[in-house]
C-alpha positions in Angstrom: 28.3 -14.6 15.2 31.7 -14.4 16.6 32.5 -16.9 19.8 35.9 -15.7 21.3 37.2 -18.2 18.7 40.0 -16.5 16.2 38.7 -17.5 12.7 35.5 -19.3 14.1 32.7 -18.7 12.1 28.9 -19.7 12.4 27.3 -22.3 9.9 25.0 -21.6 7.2 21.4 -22.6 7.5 19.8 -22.7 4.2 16.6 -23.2 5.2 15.9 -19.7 6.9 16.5 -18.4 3.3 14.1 -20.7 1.4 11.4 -20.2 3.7 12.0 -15.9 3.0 12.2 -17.0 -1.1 9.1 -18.8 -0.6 7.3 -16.5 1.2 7.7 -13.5 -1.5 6.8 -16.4 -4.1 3.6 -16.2 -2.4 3.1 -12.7 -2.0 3.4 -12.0 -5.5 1.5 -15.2 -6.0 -1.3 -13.5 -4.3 -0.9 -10.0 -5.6 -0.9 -11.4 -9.0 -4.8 -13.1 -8.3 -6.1 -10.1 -6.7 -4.8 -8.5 -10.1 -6.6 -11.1 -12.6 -9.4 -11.1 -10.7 -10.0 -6.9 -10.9 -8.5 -6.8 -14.6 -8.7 -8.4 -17.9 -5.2 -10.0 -18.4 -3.5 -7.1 -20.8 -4.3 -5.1 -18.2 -2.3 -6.4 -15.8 1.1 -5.5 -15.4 4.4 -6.8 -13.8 4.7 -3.4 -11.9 1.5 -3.3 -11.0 1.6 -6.9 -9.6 5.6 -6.1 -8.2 3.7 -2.9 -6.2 1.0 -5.0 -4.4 3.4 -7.6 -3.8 6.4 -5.0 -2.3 9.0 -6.7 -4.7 10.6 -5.4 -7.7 9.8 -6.4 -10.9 13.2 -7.9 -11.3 11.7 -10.5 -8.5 9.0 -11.2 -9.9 11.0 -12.0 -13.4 13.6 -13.9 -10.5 10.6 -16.4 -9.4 8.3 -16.9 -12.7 10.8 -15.7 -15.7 7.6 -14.1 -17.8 4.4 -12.8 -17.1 2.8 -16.0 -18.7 4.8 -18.0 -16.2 3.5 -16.0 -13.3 0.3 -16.2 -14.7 0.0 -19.8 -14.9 1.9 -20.3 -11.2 -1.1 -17.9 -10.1 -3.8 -20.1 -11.8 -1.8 -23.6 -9.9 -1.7 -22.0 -7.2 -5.0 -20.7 -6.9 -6.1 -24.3 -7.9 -4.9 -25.4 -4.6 -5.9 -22.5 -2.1 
């Protein structure tokens, strides 16, 4: 946000970003149990998951790296819902 000031710029907060990161984690989090729990696990893919979350696939890959990794952040994560 500009203040009048020549040069001036505004700080970066962090911390507004990390909350968004954290809240697709979730999302696909959740899509990704709603998914298991309606289909064996070879029937589950990482579009289908990406779709029901409203992310890419490449964001999914960003958070969990492999389906096996999403799987078993889905299976911690449901552990503690």
């Amino acid at each position: 946000m500009y203040d009048g000031r020549m040069g001036a710029r505004r700080g970066y907060d962090m911390s507004t970003r990390a909350a968004a990161r954290e809240r697709t984690r979730e999302q696909i989090l959740r899509a990704a149990i709603e998914q298991l729990a309606d289909q064996r696990y070879d029937d589950v893919t990482l579009g289908a998951v990406a779709d029901a979350a409203g992310v890419t696939v490449q964001t999914v890959l960003n958070h969990f790296g492999s389906k096996g990794g999403m799987v078993a952040a889905a299976a911690a994560f449901f552990a503690t819902e």
